[in-house]
N, C-alpha and C positions, 0 to 999 in steps of 0.2 A: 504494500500500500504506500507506495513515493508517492512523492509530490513535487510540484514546482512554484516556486516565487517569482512574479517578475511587475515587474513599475508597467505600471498602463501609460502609455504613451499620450491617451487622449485628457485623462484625468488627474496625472502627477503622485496618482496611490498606488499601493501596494496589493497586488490579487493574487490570488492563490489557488489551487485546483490541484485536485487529487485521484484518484480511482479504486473505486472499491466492487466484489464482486456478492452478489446475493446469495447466499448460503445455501439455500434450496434451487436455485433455477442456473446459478453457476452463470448468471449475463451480467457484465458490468456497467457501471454508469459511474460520470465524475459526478464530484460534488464542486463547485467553484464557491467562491465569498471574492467579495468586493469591498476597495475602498480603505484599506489601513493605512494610516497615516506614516511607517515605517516601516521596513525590510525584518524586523527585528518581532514586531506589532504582530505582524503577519503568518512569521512562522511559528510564533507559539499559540495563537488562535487555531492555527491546522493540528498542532500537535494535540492539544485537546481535543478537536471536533474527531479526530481521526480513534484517539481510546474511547471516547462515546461509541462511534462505530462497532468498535469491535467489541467493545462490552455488550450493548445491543445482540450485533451477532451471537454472539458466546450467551445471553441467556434465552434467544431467539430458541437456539438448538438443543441446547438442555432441558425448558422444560415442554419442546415438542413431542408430542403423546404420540403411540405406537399407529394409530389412527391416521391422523394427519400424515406420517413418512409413508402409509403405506396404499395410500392414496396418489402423492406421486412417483411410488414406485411402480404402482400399475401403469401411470401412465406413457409409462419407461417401456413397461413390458407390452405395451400395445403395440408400440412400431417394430418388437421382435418375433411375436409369436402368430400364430395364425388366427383368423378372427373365431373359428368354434375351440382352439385351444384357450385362447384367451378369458372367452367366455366361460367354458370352464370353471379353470383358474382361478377368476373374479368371484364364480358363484362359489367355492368352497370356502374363498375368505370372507364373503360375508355372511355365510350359513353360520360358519365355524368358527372360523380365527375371531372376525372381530366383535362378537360379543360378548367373549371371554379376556379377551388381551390389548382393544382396541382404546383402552382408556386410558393404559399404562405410559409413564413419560417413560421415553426412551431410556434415559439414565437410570430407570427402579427396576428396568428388565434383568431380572437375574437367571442364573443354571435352575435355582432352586422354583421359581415361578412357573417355568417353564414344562419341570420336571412335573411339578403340580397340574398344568393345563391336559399334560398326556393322562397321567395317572386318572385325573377326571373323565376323560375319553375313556377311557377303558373300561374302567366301572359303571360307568353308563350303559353301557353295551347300545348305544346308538349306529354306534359305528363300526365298521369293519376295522381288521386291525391294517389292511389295503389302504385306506381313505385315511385311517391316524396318519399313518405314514404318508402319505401323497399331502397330504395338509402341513404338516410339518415342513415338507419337504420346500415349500413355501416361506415359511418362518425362517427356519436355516439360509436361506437364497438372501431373503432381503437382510437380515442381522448381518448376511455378509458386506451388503452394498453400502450396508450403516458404518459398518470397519471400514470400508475401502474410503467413505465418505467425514470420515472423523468425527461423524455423530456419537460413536464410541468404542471405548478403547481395547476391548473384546470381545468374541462373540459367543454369548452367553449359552447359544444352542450348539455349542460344541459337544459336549460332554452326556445331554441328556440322553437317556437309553430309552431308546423305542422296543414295541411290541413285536415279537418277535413272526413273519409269516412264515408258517408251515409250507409247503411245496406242494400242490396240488396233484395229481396224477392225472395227466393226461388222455384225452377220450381220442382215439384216432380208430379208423377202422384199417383192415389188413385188405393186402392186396385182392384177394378173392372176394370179398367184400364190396371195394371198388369197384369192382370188375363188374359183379353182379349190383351194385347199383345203376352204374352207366346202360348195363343192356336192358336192364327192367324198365329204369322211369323212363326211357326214349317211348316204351310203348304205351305208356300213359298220358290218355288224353288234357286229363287238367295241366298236365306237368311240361305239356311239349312245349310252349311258351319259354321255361322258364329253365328249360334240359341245359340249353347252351350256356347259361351263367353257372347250373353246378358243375361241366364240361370245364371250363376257364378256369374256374376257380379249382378246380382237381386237378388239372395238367400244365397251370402255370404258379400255384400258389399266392396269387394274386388277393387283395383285401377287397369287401364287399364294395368298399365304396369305390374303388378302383375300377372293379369288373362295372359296376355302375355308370359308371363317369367314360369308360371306354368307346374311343369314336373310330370308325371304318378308315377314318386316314391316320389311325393309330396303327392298325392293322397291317403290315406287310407280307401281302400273301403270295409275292416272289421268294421271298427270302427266308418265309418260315417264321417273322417275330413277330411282336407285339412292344407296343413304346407305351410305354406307362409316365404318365404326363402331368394328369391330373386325377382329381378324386371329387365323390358326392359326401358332401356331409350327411350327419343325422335327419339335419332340417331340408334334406331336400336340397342345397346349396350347389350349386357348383363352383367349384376353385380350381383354376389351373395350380398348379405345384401338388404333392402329397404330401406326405406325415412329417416327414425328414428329406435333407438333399440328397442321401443316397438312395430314396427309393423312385427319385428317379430313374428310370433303371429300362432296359432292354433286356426282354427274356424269348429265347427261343421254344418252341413251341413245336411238339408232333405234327405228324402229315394228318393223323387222325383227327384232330381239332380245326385242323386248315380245311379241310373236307367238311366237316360240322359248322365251320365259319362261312363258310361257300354254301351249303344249303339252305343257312338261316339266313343268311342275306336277303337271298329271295325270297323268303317268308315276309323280309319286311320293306323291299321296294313293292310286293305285289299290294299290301297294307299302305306304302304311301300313295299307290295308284287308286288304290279304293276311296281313302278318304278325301283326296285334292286338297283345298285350300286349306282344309281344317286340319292338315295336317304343320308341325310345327316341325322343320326341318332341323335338328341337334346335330345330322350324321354317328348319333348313336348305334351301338351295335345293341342293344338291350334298351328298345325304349319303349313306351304304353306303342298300344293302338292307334294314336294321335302323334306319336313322335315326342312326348315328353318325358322325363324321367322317373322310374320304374318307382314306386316306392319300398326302399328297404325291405320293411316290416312283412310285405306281401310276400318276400322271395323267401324269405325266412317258413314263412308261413307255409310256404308248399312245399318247402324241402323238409319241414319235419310231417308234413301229411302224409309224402312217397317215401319217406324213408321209415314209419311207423306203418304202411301198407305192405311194402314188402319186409317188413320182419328182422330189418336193422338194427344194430344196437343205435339210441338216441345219443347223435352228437349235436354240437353247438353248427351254424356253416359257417363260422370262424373256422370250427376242427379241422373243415374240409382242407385248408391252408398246413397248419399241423400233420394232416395226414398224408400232403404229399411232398413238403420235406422230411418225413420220415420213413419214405418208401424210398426215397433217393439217398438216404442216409444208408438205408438196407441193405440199396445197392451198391454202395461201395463210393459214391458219386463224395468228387471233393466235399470239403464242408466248406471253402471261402467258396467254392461256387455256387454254394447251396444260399449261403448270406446271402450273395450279389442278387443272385435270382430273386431271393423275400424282399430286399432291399434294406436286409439289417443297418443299423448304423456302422457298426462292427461287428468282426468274426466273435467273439466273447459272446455278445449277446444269442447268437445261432445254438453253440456250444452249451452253454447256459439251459436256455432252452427246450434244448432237443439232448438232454444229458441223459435221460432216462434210454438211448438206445445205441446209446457208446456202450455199455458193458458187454452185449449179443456182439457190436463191433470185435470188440478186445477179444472175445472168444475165438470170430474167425482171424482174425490175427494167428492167434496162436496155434491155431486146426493148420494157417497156411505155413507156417515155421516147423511145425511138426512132418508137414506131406515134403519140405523143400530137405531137412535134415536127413529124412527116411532115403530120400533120392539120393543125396551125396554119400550115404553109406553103401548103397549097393555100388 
């Protein structure tokens, strides 16, 4: 916070002008004074105006409540995150975080407060111990921004211990399985609409909202892939980009799906011939009657009515994703190829994941070290 003195030429005084930056918005502005009778005059009126400042500032920030920081910290994270991530986000903190914490001045936030707001959560049982954590997950993030920010001098949600999640057991079905869903629900008439999305979603691992959001100039049916682009939110939305940058992504694709993408095609130019102007052109490969987009909840809804008709065990059509990189794990197929294909962030996450069918792995490992050993003895 310098400053400068200098004689005004029009007037015969002494003026002063300085620069100071706003605590919370990080923009600055000078302050100027006019008119001192002396060089001397001058700069000890700055000297004082300038510790007013920062005294100001200094109890501006201290007894700024946990409420207020995290108001414009959202407004931080709006130009980072995607708008139904976002939204989210916002909705957990003011469900959760801020009627519990949002009163507290920044400087009373302690390990021990903190540990209390979990500990609350738990014995509640409102909440999953999934959503403690994801909420938290929140707290942590901004306490950090408050360190980085000099709001204060630790961050107090270092040290608290969360609930701890158990690991689910994953629902996937076996190849035979597969097999016999793909050839049954083709011959079911409710179903034949909606075959080509459980088709996509099985032999490219692709996300619903993805299969969703997929357009015919996505489609390259020389070269066997599919360009994953964009996605459909919850709300029906469409966004160009997906979840993360790496799922951006290019996945190759069977001739058997390229064939199945080539029939239904025609299913849906002979559907935009039928309806004309009322039709709403997307160039979706999965879109209504009308050419608009599918709603989730329906595709869901017939994949568990043909998969409960023919006598499948019930999975999620999230699973359908899971179940077909763990057929490619089965087969032996890289695991960074398997990532790139889901559009993991990273290989850890794939691994993570899909850990429960590394052991069957590890086994043929060792069946193949044992058949390679046996050879070099004879």
């Amino acid at each position: 916070m310098s400053g400068t003195v200098s004689k005004n030429k029009n007037t015969g005084k002494w003026d002063f002008v300085f620069a100071i930056k706003d605590p919370m918005t990080g923009k600055r502005k000078q302050v100027r004074r006019r008119g001192f009778d002396s060089r001397r005059e001058a700069n000890e009126e700055m000297t004082l105006l300038k510790a007013d400042y920062l005294n100001d500032d200094f109890l501006k920030l201290s007894h700024m409540s946990y409420e207020v920081f995290m108001e414009q910290w959202f407004k931080e994270r709006q130009n980072q995150l995607q708008k139904t991530t976002f939204r989210a986000n916002y909705t957990y903190y003011l469900n959760i975080i801020k009627p519990r914490l949002g009163h507290l001045k920044m400087k009373e936030i302690t390990t021990m407060h903190l540990q209390h707001y979990i500990n609350t959560l738990i014995e509640e049982k409102r909440y999953s111990k999934g959503t403690i954590n994801l909420t938290f997950s929140f707290i942590r993030t901004s306490l950090k921004r408050t360190k980085i920010l000099k709001l204060i001098k630790d961050n107090p949600a270092t040290d608290v211990v969360l609930p701890r999640i158990s690991k689910t057991e994953m629902d996937v079905w076996t190849l035979n399985q597969v097999n016999h869903f793909l050839r049954e629900s083709k011959k079911m008439k409710n179903a034949t609409r909606f075959h080509i999305c459980f088709s996509v979603a099985i032999f490219t691992g692709m996300r619903q909202g993805e299969i969703l959001e997929l357009r015919w100039k996505d489609v390259d049916f020389e070269n066997n892939r599919i360009f994953v682009r964009q996605t459909l939110s919850e709300r029906g939305e469409l966004k160009y980009g997906t979840k993360n940058k790496t799922s951006i992504r290019t996945i190759h694709i069977p001739q058997i799906l390229v064939e199945e993408l080539n029939s239904h095609r025609k299913l849906i130019e002979y559907e935009k011939e039928k309806v004309g102007d009322k039709y709403t052109d997307l160039d979706l490969v999965l879109p209504s009657k009308y050419g608009k987009p599918l709603d989730s909840h329906s595709i869901r809804r017939s994949f568990y009515n043909v998969t409960e008709k023919l006598g499948l065990p019930k999975i999620r059509f999230h699973d359908l994703r899971h179940t077909h990189a763990t057929l490619l794990i089965q087969q032996n197929v890289n695991v960074k190829l398997i990532s790139e294909r889901l559009g993991h962030s990273d290989i850890g996450t794939t691994l993570n994941t899909y850990s429960h069918v590394l052991p069957d792995m590890q086994r043929s490992v060792a069946e193949k070290l044992d058949e390679v050993f046996e050879k070099c003895d004879r």
